[in-house]
N, C-alpha and C positions, 0 to 999 in steps of 0.2 A: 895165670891161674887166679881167679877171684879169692882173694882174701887165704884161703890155706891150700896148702898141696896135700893134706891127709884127705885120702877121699872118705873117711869115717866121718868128717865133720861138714854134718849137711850143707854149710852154707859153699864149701866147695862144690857142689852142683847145682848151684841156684839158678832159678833158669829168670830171665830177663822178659817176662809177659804180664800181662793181667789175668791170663785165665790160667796156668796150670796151678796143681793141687797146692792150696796155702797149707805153709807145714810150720811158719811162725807169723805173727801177727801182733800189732800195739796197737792199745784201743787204750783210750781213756774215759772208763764210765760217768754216768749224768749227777753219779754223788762226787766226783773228782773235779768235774768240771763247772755243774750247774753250784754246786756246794750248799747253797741257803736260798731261800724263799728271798730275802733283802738282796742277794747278790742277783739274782733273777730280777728284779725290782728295779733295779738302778743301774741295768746292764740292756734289759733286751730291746729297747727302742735305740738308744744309740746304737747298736750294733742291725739295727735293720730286722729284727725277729720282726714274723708278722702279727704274736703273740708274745703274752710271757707266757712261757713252759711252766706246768704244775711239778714240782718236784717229783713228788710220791708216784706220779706216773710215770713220769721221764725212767725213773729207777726202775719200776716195773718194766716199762718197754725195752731197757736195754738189756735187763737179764736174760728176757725173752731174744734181744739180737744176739748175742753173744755164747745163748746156746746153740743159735745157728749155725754160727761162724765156728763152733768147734766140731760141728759134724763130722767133719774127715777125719780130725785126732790133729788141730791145729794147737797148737801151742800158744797161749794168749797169755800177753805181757801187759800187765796192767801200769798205767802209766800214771805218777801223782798229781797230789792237787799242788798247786801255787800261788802265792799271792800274787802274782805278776801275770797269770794266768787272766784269762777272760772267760765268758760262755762261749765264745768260738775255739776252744781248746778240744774241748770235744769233736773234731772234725780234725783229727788226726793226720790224717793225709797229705795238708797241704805242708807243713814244717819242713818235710827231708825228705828226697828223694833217693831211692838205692841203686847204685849202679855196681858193675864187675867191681872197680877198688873201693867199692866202701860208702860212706853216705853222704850225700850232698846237702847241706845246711840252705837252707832259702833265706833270703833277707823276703819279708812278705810286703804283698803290695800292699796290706791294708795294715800300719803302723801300730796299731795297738796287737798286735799278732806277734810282732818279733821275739819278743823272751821266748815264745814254741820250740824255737830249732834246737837252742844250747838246755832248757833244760830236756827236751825229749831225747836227746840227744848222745847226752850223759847216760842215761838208760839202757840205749842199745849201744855204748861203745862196753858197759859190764857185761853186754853178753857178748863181746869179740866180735861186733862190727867196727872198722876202724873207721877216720873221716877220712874220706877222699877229697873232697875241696869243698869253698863254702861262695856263696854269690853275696859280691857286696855291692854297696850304692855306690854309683848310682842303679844298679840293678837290680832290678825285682824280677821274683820266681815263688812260685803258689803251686803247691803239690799235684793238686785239683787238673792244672793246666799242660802235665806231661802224661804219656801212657808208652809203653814199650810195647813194642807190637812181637817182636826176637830178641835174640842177644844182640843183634844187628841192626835194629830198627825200629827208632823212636820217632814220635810224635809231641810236637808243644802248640800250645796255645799264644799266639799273639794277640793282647788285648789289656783292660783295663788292670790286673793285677801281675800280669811277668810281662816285661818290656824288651827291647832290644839286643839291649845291656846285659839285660839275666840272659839271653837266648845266647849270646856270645863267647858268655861266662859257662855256658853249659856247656856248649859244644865242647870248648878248651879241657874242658875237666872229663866229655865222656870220649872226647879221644875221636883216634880219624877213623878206625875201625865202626862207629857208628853212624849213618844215615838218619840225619835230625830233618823230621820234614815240618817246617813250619806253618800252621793254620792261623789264618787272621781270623778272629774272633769276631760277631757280630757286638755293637756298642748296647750296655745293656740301657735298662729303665732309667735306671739313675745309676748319676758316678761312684755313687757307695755301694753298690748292687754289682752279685759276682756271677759271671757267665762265665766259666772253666772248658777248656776244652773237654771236661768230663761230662760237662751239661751236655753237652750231643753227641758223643761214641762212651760208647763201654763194651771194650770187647769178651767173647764171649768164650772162645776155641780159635787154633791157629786159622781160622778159616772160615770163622763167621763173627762180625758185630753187629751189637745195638746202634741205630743211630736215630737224628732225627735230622731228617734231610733237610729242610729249610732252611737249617744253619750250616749247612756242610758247605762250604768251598768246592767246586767240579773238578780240582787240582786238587784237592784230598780223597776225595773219592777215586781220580783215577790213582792215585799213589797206591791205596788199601787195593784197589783191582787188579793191580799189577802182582801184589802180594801176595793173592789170593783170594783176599775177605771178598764172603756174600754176606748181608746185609739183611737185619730183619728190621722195619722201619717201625717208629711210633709215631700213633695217630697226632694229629695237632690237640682233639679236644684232652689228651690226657698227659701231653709233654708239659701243661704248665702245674701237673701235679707229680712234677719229678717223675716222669715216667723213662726217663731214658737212664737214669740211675741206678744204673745194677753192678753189683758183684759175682763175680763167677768165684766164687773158692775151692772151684773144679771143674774142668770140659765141660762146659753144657750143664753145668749144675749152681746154680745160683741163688739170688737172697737179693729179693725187691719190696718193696711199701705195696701194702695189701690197696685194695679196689683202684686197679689199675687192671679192668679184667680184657681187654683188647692188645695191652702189652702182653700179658702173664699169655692167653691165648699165642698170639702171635711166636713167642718164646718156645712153649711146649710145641707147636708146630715145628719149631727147627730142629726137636729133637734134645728142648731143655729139660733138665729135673728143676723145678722153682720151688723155694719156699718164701715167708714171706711173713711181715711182722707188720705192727701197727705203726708204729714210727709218725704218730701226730706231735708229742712233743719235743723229740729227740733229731727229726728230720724235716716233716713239715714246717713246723715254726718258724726254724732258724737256717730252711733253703739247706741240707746236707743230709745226702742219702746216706746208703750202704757205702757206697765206694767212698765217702767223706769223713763215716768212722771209722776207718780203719785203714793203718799204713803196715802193708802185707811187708815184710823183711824177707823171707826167701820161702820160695814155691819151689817144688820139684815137679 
């Protein structure tokens, strides 16, 4: 029984997907993470941003995501600032992964990221998630690069930021009961530059994903077929504007980066509700959609 046996207490019904209804959620907003116009200044080219992010926007644009994301009556846990912290803190997602026993700590592949796990960490064990295990070096694991497809069946990204090591270390810690199917990732632009396996699927409903086929492995795609998943594809011209980046924070009901109108189309054809936010300094800049700010804790 995941974490309690009082069935009063939602996280004993947690379901193990990306798209059922998000009912708690940790975001750390752009004033916790971007903090100062000098921290913006002397952070966002080493860290690979394609810009520096305007502060007063950034906070604009996330107040606007984050009324999204409470559409359904999610519970949002607002997560602090740190000095240890980076402008990549805000991409929430990749630090801890949650499974049945509790949260998995990531050692991250990209080194100035580590402090993420232990203080994020600390946060959700006050709300009564405990740690289930933690990936250490030489193993690397990035949030970005796992999705749950069931309580039965997960998915990882083999590539430049979770390695073999971390992939082994996961298995061990989710147990034999799960089916880890591993996807090799294509090699990105540059060795500092992150391709997740979230860059090409974001599922949608037990029975349909986003992808973008180019990058997809034919052994990943028949895995998802077997499963059931039907597929709605993104175009090439609009996947290098994060267009395969979505959140479902319910069946067929999601939260994507506006003029992306061939995805958004495409979506509503399968029967999506989308909504959708400006996301140029909060997501654009710094390469991390919806499913980057936000690490969903339990969906019903």
């Amino acid at each position: 029984m995941p974490w309690s046996v009082n069935e009063a207490d939602p996280m004993s019904v947690n379901q193990f997907n990306e798209y059922s209804t998000i009912a708690r959620v940790a975001v750390r907003s752009a004033e916790n993470a971007f903090v100062s116009a000098d921290k913006l200044a002397a952070e966002w080219q080493p860290l690979r941003f394609h810009q520096q992010p305007d502060l007063n926007e950034a906070i604009a644009e996330y107040s606007r995501f984050v009324e999204l994301l409470g559409a359904h009556g999610a519970e949002i846990v607002p997560l602090p600032a740190a000095d240890k912290l980076t402008l990549d803190s805000i991409y929430t997602r990749d630090s801890i992964l949650i499974c049945a026993s509790g949260l998995i700590l990531c050692t991250m592949g990209r080194a100035s990221r580590t402090p993420e796990a232990e203080i994020n960490a600390t946060v959700y064990q006050q709300l009564g998630h405990p740690v289930a295990g933690q990936i250490t070096a030489p193993g690397t694991l990035e949030g970005g690069d796992f999705i749950w497809l069931d309580n039965h069946h997960a998915a990882v990204g083999l590539g430049p930021r979770t390695n073999r090591e971390g992939i082994r270390q996961l298995q061990e810690i989710l147990g034999p009961d799960v089916e880890l199917h591993v996807v090799q990732l294509p090699e990105p632009d540059h060795p500092d530059d992150v391709l997740h396996l979230m860059s090409i699927i974001s599922p949608l409903d037990r029975d349909l994903a986003l992808i973008y086929r180019p990058f997809m492995p034919q052994s990943f795609i028949d895995w998802l077929h077997n499963l059931g998943v039907a597929f709605v594809d993104v175009p090439d011209d609009e996947y290098p504007l994060m267009g395969c980046n979505v959140l479902a924070i319910a069946p067929r009901s999601v939260i994507m980066l506006e003029n992306l109108p061939a995805v958004k189309t495409g979506l509503e054809a399968a029967g999506c509700s989308v909504a959708t936010y400006k996301g140029l300094e909060i997501s654009r800049k710094g390469e991390g959609g919806p499913t980057c700010l936000t690490r969903p804790l339990i969906r019903h």
